[in-house]
C-alpha positions, -999 to 999 in steps of 0.1 A, spaced: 414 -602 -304 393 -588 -332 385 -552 -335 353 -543 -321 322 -537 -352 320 -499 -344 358 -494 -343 360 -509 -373 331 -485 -392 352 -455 -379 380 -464 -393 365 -474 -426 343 -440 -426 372 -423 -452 374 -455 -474 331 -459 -478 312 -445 -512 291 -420 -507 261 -443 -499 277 -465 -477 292 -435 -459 254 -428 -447 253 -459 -439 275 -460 -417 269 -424 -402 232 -445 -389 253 -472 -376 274 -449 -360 247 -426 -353 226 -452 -339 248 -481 -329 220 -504 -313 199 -508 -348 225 -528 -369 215 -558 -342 179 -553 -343 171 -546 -378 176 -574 -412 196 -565 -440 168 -556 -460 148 -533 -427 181 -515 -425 189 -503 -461 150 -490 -466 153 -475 -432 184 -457 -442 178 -449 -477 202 -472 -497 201 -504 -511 201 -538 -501 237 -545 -520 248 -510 -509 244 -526 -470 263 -555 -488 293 -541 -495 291 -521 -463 290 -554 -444 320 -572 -465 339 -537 -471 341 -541 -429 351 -577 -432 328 -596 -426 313 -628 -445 279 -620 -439 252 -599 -424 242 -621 -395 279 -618 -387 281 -583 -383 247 -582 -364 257 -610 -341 291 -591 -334 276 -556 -332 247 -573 -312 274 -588 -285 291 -549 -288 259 -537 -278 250 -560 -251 283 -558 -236 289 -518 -232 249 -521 -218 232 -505 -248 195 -515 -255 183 -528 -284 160 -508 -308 122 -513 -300 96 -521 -329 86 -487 -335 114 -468 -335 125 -447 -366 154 -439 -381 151 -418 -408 160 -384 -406 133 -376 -433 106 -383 -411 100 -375 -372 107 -402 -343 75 -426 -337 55 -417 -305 56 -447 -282 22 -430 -270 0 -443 -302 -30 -422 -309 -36 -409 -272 -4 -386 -278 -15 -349 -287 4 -320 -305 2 -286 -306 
């Protein structure tokens, strides 16, 4: 049996760059948005670059991004996580996206 996707980013974590290190810390952070984000979504909505999440992806073993996001994907599914919705954000320079759209008020 292979080792599981997140497994395998843990024990990776000492070996990354710096970059790919917070990559992975997302991943880890936020283990459902690997399988519902592209290659491309993923490195602007973590800050790095798209061969930054490259390297990530082939550092862990794996031929190709779909790969990894069908495995981490199946992960997710199988230890009942939910995948990310549409408007959900990431980044920790900006504030999570209100699912309440305009009608939501702050104070």
């Amino acid at each position: 049996m292979s080792v599981p996707f997140f497994a395998r980013v843990r024990a990776a974590l000492d070996s990354f760059s710096p970059t790919e290190r917070k990559l992975a810390q997302v991943v880890l952070d936020y283990p459902i948005n690997l399988a519902g984000y592209s290659a491309s979504e993923l490195a602007q909505l973590t800050g790095v670059s798209n061969a930054t999440v490259t390297r990530f992806i082939r550092r862990l073993g794996y031929d190709s991004y779909e790969e990894a996001r069908r495995t981490a994907r199946l992960e997710a599914s199988t230890n009942g996580l939910q995948l990310p919705m549409a408007d959900v954000n990431i980044s920790p320079a900006r504030p999570p996206a209100h699912s309440c759209g305009s009608s939501c008020k702050t104070t």
